[in-house]
C-alpha positions as CSV (number, residue, x, y, z in Angstrom):
1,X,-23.5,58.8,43.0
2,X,-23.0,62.5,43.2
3,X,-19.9,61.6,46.0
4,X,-18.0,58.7,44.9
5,X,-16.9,56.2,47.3
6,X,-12.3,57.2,47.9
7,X,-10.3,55.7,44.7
8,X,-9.1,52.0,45.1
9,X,-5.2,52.0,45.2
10,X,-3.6,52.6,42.3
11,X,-1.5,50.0,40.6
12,X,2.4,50.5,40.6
13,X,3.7,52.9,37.5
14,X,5.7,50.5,35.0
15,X,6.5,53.8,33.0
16,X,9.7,55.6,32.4
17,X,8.6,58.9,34.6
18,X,10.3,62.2,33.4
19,X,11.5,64.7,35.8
20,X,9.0,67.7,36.8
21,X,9.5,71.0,34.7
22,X,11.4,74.1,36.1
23,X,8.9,76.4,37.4
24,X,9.6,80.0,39.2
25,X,8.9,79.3,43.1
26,X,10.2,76.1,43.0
27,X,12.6,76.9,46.1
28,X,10.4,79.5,47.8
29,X,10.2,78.8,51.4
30,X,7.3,80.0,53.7
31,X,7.0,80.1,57.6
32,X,4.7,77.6,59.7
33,X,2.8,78.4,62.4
34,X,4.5,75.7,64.4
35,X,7.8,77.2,63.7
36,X,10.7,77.3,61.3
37,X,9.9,77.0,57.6
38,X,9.4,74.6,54.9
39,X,9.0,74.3,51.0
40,X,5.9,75.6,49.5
41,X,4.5,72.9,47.9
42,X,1.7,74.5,45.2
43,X,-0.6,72.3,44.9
44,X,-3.2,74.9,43.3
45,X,-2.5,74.6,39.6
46,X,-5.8,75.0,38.7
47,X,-6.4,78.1,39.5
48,X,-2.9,79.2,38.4
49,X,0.1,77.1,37.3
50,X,3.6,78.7,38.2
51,X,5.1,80.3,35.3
52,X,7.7,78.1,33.8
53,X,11.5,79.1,34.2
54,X,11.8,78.9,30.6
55,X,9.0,81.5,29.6
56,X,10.4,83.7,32.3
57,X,13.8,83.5,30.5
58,X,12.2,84.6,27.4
59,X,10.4,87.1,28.7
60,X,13.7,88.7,30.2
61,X,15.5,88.2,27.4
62,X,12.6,90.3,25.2
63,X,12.0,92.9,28.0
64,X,15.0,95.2,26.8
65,X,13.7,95.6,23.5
66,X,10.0,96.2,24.2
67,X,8.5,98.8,21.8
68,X,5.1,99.7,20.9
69,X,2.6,97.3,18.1
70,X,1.5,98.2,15.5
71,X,2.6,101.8,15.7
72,X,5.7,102.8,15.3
73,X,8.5,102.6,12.4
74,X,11.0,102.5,15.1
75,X,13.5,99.5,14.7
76,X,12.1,98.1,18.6
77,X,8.5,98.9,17.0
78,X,9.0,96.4,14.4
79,X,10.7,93.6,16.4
80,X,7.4,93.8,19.2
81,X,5.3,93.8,16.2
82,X,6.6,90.9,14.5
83,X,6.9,89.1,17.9
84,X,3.0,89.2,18.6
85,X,2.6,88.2,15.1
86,X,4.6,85.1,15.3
87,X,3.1,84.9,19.0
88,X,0.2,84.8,16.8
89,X,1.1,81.7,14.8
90,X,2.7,79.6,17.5
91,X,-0.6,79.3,19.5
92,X,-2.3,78.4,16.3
93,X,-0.1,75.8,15.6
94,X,0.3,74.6,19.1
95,X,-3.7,74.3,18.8
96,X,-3.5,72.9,15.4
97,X,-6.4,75.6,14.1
98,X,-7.8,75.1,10.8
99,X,-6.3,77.4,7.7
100,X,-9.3,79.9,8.0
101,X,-9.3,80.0,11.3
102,X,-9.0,83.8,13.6
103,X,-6.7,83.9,16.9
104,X,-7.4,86.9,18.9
105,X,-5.4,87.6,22.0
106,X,-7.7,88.5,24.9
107,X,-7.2,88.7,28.7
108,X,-8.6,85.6,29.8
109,X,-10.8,82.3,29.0
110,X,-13.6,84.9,30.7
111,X,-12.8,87.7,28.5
112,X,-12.4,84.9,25.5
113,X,-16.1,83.7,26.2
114,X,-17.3,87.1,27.1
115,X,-16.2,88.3,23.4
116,X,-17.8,85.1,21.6
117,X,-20.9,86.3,23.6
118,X,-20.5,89.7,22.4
119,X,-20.5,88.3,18.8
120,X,-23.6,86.0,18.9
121,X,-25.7,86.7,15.9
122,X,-29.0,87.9,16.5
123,X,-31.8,85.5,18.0
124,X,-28.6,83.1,18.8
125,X,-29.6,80.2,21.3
126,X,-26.5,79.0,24.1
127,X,-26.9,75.2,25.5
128,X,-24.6,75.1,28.4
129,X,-24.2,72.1,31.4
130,X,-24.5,73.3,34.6
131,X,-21.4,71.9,35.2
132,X,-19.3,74.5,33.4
133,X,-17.2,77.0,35.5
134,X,-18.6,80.6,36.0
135,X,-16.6,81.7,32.9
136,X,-18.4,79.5,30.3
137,X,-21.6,79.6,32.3
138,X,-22.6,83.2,32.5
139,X,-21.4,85.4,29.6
140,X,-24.5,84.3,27.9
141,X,-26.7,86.8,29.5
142,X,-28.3,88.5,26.1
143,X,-28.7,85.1,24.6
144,X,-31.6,82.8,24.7
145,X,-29.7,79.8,27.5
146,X,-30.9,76.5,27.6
147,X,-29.0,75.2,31.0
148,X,-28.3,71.3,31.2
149,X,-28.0,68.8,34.2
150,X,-25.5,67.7,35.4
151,X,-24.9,64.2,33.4
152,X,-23.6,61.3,35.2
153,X,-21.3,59.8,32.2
154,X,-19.9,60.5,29.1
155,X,-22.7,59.1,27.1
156,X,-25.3,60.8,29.4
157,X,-23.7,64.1,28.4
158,X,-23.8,63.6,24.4
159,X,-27.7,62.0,24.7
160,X,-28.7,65.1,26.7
161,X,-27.4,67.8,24.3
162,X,-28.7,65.7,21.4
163,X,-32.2,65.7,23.2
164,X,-32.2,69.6,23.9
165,X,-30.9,69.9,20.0
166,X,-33.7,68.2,18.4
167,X,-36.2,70.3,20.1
168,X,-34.8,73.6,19.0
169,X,-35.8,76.2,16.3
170,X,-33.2,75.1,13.5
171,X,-34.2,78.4,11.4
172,X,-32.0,80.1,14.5
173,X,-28.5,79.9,15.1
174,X,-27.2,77.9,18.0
175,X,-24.0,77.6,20.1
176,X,-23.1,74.8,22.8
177,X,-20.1,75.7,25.0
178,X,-18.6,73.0,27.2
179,X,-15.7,72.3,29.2
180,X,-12.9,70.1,27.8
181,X,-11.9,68.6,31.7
182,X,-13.7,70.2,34.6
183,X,-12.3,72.5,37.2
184,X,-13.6,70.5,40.1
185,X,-13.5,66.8,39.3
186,X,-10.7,66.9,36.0
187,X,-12.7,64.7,34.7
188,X,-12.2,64.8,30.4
189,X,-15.4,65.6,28.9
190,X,-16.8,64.0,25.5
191,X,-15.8,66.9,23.5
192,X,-15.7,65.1,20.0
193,X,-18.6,63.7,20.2
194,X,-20.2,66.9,21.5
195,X,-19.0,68.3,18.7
196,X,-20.5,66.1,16.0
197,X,-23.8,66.2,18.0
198,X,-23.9,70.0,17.8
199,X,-22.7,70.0,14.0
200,X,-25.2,67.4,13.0
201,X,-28.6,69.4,14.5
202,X,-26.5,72.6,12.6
203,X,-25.3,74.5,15.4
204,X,-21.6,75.6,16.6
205,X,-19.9,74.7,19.4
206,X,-17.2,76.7,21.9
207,X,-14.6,74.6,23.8
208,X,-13.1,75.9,27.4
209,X,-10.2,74.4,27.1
210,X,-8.8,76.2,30.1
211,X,-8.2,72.9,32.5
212,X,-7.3,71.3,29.1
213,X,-4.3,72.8,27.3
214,X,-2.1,72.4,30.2
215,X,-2.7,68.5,30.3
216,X,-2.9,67.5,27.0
217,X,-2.4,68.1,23.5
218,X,-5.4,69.7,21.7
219,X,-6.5,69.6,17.9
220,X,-8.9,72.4,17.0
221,X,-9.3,70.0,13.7
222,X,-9.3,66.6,15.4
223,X,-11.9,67.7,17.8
224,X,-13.8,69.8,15.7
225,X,-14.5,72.2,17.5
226,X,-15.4,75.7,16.1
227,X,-13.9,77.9,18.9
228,X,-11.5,77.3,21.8
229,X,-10.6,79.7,25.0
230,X,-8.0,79.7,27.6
231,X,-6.0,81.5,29.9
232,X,-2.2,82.2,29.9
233,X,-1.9,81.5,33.8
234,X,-2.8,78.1,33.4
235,X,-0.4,77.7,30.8
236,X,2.6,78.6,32.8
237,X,2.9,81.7,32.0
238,X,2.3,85.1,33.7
239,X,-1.2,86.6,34.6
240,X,-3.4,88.6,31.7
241,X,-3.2,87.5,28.8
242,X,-6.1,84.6,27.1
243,X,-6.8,83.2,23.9
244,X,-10.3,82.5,21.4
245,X,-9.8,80.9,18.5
246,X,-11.8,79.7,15.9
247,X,-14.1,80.8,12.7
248,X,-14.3,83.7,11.6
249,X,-17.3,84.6,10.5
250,X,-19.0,85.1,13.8
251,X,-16.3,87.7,15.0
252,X,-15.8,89.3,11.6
253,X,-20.2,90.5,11.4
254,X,-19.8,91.5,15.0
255,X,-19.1,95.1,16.2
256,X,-15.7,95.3,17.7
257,X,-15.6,94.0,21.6
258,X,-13.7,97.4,22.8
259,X,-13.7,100.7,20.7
260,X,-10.3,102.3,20.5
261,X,-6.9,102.7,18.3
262,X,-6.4,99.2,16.5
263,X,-9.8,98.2,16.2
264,X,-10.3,100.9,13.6
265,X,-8.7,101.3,10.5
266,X,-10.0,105.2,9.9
267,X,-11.8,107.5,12.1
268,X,-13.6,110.7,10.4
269,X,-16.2,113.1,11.4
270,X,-19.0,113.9,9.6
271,X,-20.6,117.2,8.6
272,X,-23.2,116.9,11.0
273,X,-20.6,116.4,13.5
274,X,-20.8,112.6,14.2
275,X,-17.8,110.4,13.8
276,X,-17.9,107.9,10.9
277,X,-15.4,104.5,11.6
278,X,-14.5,101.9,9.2
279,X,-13.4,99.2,12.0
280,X,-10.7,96.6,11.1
281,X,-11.5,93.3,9.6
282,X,-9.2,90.1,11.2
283,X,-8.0,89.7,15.1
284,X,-7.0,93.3,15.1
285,X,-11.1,94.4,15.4
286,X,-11.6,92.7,18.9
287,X,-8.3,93.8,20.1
288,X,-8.1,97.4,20.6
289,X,-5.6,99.1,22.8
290,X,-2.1,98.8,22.8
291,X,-2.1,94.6,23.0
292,X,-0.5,92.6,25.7
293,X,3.2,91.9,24.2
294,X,4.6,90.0,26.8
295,X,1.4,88.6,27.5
296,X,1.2,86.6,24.1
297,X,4.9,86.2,23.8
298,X,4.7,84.3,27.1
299,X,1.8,82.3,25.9
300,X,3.9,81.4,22.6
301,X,7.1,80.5,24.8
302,X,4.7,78.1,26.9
303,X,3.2,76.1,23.9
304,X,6.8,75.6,22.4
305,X,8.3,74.7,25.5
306,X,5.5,71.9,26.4
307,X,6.1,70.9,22.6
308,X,9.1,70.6,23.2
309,X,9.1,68.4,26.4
310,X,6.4,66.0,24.7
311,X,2.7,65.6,25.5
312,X,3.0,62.0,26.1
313,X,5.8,62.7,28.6
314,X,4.0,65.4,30.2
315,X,0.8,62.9,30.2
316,X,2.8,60.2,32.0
317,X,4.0,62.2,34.3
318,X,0.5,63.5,35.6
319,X,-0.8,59.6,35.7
320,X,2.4,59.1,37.8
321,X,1.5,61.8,40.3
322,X,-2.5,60.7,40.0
323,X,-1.4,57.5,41.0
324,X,0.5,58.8,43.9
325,X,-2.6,61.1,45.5
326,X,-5.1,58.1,44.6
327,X,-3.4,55.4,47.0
328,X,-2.8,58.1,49.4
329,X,-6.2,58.9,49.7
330,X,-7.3,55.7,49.6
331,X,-6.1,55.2,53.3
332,X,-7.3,58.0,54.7
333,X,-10.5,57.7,57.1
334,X,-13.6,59.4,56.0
335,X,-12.3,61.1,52.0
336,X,-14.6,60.9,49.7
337,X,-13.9,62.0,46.0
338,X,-16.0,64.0,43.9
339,X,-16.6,62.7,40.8
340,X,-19.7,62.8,37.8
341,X,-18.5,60.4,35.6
342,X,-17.1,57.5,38.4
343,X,-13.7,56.5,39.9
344,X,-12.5,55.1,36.1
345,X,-13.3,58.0,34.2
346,X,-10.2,60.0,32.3
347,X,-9.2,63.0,34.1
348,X,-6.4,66.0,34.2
349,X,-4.3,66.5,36.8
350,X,-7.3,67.8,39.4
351,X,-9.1,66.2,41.9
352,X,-11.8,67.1,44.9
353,X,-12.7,65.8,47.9
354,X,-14.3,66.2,51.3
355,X,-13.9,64.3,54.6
356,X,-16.5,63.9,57.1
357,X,-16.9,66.0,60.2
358,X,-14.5,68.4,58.4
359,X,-14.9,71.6,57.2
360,X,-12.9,72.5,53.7
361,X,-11.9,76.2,54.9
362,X,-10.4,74.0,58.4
363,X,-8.8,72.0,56.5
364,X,-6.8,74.1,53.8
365,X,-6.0,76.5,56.5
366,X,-4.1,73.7,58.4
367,X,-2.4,72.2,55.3
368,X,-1.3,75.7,54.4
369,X,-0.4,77.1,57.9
370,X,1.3,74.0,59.7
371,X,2.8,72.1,56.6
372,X,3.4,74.6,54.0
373,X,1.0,73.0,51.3
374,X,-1.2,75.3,49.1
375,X,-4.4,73.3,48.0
376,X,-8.1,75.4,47.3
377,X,-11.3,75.0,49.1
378,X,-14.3,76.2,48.5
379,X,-16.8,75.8,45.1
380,X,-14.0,76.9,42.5
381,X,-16.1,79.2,40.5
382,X,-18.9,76.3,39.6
383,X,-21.2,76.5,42.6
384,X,-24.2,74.7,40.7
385,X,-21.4,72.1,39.6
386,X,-20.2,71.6,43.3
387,X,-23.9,72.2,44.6
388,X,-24.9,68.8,42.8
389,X,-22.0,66.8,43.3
390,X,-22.6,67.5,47.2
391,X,-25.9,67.2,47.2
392,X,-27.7,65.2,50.0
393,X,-24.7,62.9,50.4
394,X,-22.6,65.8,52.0
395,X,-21.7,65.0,55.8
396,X,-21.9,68.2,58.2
397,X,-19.0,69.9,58.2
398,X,-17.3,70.5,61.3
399,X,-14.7,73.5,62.4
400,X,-14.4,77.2,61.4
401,X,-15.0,78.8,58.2
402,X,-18.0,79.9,56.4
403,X,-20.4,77.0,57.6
404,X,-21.6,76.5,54.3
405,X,-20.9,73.1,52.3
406,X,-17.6,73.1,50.3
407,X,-14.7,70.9,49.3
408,X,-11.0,70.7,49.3
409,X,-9.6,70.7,45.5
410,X,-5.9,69.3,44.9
411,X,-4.2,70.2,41.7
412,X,-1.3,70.3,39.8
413,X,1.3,69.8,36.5
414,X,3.9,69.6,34.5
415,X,6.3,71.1,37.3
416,X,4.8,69.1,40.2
417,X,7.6,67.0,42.1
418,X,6.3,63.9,43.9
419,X,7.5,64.9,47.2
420,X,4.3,67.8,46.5
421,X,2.3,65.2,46.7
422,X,3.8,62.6,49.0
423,X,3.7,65.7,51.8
424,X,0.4,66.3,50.9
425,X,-1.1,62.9,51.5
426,X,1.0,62.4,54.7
427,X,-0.3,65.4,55.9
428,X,-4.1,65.2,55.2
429,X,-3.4,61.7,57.0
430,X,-2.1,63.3,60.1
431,X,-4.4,65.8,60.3
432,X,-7.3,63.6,60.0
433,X,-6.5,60.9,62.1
434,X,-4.5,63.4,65.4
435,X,-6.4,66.5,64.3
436,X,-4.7,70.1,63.3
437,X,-1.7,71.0,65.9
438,X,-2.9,74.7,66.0
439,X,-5.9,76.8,66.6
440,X,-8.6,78.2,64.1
441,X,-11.2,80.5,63.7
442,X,-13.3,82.6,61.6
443,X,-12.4,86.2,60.1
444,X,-14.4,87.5,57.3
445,X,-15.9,84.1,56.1
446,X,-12.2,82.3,56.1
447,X,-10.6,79.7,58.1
448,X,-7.1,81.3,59.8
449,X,-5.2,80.5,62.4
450,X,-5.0,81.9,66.0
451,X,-2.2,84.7,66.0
């Protein structure tokens, strides 16, 4: 079913659970419609996680000696320099890249995909799911795309890109890109075994790991996967700043992604008056522009510090808090879960729902405005994903907002306290069954509250 029936209760943790992660807003306070104020609780960590106090610390602590990279001879020159350098090597380790492999700071897992795109050979052909998020599904656009269902398990997923494999033109090269857990469901996706399907018809695969990395530890080498992509802000750390990396090959045969001072090595003109370039070989040729310091530095200070508090700890903690929202919604009237793969499949720390008669704008906008609870509604950048998962199951949805179908998606991490989540389930409950305290309606396509 495209809408699974709610989650059974969860069993009681038997686990030790470690305490949540220091993350900046932690004690921010925000103002109810109802009066007073109460404790954000950010429930949105899919779309961004809160930085994490100790990348913020770093970054603080660097921010006095910020110089220019790659530049200058100046002694603050050399320290930014040799701190994106080592930036450099932390996320490869953190990834556990391959020897060969190329890490190139970008802005994004959009930009990230949008280079590898840029770097297609010639006659390249792209085998997607309609299931990935905007970001993996439409950098493609000068490729030849094959787009695939959505598949309903694991298994379905691996026999469908083996079916659309053995049709295609093996004299041409090929790249699948796939999602490593999805932004809607968190379900975990097959990646391994994507992987060996796409090496054993002989073509490449790309991995958006951006719902991923922040869940769980990653191998480049375990899963085989020839590139990955993510994004700094779901990392805990600040906004702008992304990650491919992979071979090199690919990126080393393609023309630089921007033009500009670092991608080339020497710029001369010609008699005729043309400019002749000799671009840069390595990261440095898709990274032009003064790079993002911080950006990477902040990155690096996130993958030591969740090495440092322990995937498996981290992991624990997330099935703790999964448990939590899974009996809670459980006994709430009318929730239904959206899931591909069913109630038991693995997933990350992200979950969507909707609940008849209501519509998803409604219901955020009362979460947010009378109980200080930030959740995200709407189709999360993946409309054909969200499209299918709704399909003709969908109930009307009832209240203001766009009118269109949607869904509510709850998400969060590594600095998620359970009261987040507690609140959260106690409120959905209460607004479900005694309906919202306030009044809504409609300005420019959103659910707000009556001023």
């Amino acid at each position: 079913m495209s809408v699974s029936t709610v989650f059974a209760p969860a069993p009681a943790a038997t686990e030790d659970v470690p305490a949540p992660l220091p993350v900046l807003g932690r004690d921010v306070c925000v103002p109810l419609v109802t009066g007073g104020e109460t404790g954000y609780a950010a429930l949105d960590y899919a779309a961004s996680a809160p930085a994490l106090q100790r990348v913020w610390d770093d970054v603080a602590a660097y921010a006095p000696y910020y110089g220019s990279v790659h530049r200058g001879a100046g002694h603050l020159s050399q320290l930014s320099t040799e701190l994106f350098e080592n930036a450099r090597r932390t996320v490869a380790e953190f990834l556990d890249c391959r020897e060969n492999d190329q890490l190139v700071f970008t802005r994004s897992t959009t930009d990230s995909l949008n280079l590898l795109a840029r770097a297609l050979p010639a006659g390249c052909e792209v085998y997607v799911f309609e299931t990935e998020h905007h970001a993996a599904l439409l950098p493609w656009r000068e490729a030849d795309v094959t787009f695939l269902d959505a598949p309903r398990s694991p298994e379905a997923a691996v026999a469908s890109l083996e079916r659309a494999l053995a049709a295609r033109d093996t004299a041409r090269p090929s790249l699948v890109c796939v999602t490593g857990a999805s932004n809607v469901t968190g379900e975990v996706w097959p990646v391994r075994e994507l992987a060996a399907a796409a090496h054993a018809s002989g073509a490449r695969i790309v991995l958006d790991a951006a719902q991923l990395v922040p869940h769980q530890a990653v191998s480049v080498r375990e899963l085989d996967v020839d590139w990955i992509a993510f994004s700094g802000h779901k990392l805990y750390a600040p906004f702008g700043s992304g990650v491919l990396a992979g071979r090199a090959d690919w990126l080393s045969a393609a023309e630089p992604y921007l033009a500009g001072g670092g991608a080339s090595r020497t710029v001369a003109r010609r008699a005729d008056g043309s400019v002749e370039v000799e671009w840069h070989e390595g990261a440095a040729r898709h990274e032009a522009g003064s790079p993002n310091v911080i950006g990477a530095y902040s990155i690096a200070s996130a993958c030591r510090a969740l090495a440092e508090a322990g995937p498996e700890a981290l992991a624990a903690r997330e099935r703790h808090l999964l448990g939590l929202l899974r009996s809670g919604l459980a006994e709430v009237p009318g929730v239904r879960v959206l899931s591909l793969f069913g109630d038991d499949a693995p997933r990350v720390g992200v979950l969507s729902f909707v609940v008849d008669g209501w519509n998803s704008s409604h219901l955020a906008a009362a979460l947010s405005a009378e109980y200080g609870i930030g959740v995200r509604d709407g189709l999360f950048c993946a409309h054909p994903l969200v499209h299918a998962l709704l399909g003709a199951n969908a109930a009307e949805q009832a209240g203001c907002g766009t009118g269109s179908l949607n869904a509510v998606r709850v998400s969060f991490g590594a600095g998620t306290p359970d009261e987040h989540v507690t609140r959260f389930v106690t409120a959905l409950r209460t607004l479900v069954t005694h309906g919202p305290r306030w009044t809504y309606r409609t300005e420019n396509g959103r659910c707000v509250p009556e001023s």
